[in-house]
C-alpha positions in Angstrom: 154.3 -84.0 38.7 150.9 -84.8 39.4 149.7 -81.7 38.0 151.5 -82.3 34.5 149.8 -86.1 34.5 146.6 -84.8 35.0 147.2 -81.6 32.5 148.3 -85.0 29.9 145.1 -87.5 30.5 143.2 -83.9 29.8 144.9 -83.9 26.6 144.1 -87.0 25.9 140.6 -87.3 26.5 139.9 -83.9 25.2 141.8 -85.3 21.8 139.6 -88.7 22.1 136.2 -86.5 21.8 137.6 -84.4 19.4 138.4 -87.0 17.0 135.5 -89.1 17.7 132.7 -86.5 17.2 133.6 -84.9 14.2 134.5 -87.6 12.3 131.1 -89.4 13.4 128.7 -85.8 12.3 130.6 -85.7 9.4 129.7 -89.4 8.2 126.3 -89.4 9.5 126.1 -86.5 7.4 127.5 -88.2 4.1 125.2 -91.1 4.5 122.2 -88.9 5.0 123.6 -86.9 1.5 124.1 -90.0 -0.2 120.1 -91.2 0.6 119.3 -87.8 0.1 120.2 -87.9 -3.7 121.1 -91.3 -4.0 124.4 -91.0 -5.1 125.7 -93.3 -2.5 129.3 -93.5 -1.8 130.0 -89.9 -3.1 129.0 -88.0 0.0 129.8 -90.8 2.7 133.7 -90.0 0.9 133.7 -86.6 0.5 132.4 -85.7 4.4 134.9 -88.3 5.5 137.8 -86.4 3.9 136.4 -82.9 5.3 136.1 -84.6 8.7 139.4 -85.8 8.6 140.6 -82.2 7.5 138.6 -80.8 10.6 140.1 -83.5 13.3 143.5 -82.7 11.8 143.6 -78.8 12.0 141.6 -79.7 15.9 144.1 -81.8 16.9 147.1 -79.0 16.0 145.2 -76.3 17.1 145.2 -78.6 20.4 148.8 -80.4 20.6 150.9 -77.2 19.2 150.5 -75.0 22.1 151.2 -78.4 24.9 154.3 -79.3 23.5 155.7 -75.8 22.8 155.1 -75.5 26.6 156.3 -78.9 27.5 159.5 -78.2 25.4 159.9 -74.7 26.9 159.6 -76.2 30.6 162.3 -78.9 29.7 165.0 -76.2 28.8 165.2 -74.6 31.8 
């Protein structure tokens, strides 16, 4: 049991980082756009959306494989 905890708060961190980061690069990035050519909420929008895009296909990449193990382990 102690094995699948820590396997879980892995999970969870690992997720915390990976939708932290992103999302942060990708808004940092927008703003930077956005004083670059001074079109300022256009960029700050349209990196938010793509960094959202990215932390969502991340997070399935991530959580697809765990619980297809989790539920195979719980049929047996």
């Amino acid at each position: 049991m102690k094995n699948g905890l820590a396997a879980a708060m892995a999970i969870g961190l690992e997720l915390g980082f990976l939708m932290a980061l992103p999302l942060a690069v990708f808004l940092l990035l927008g703003v930077w756009l956005d004083k670059k050519f001074g079109t300022m909420p256009l960029f700050v929008i349209v990196c938010l959306l793509a960094g959202l895009g990215a932390v969502f296909l991340e997070v399935k990449r991530i959580i697809l494989p765990f619980l297809e193990k989790r539920s195979k382990n719980s049929d047996k």
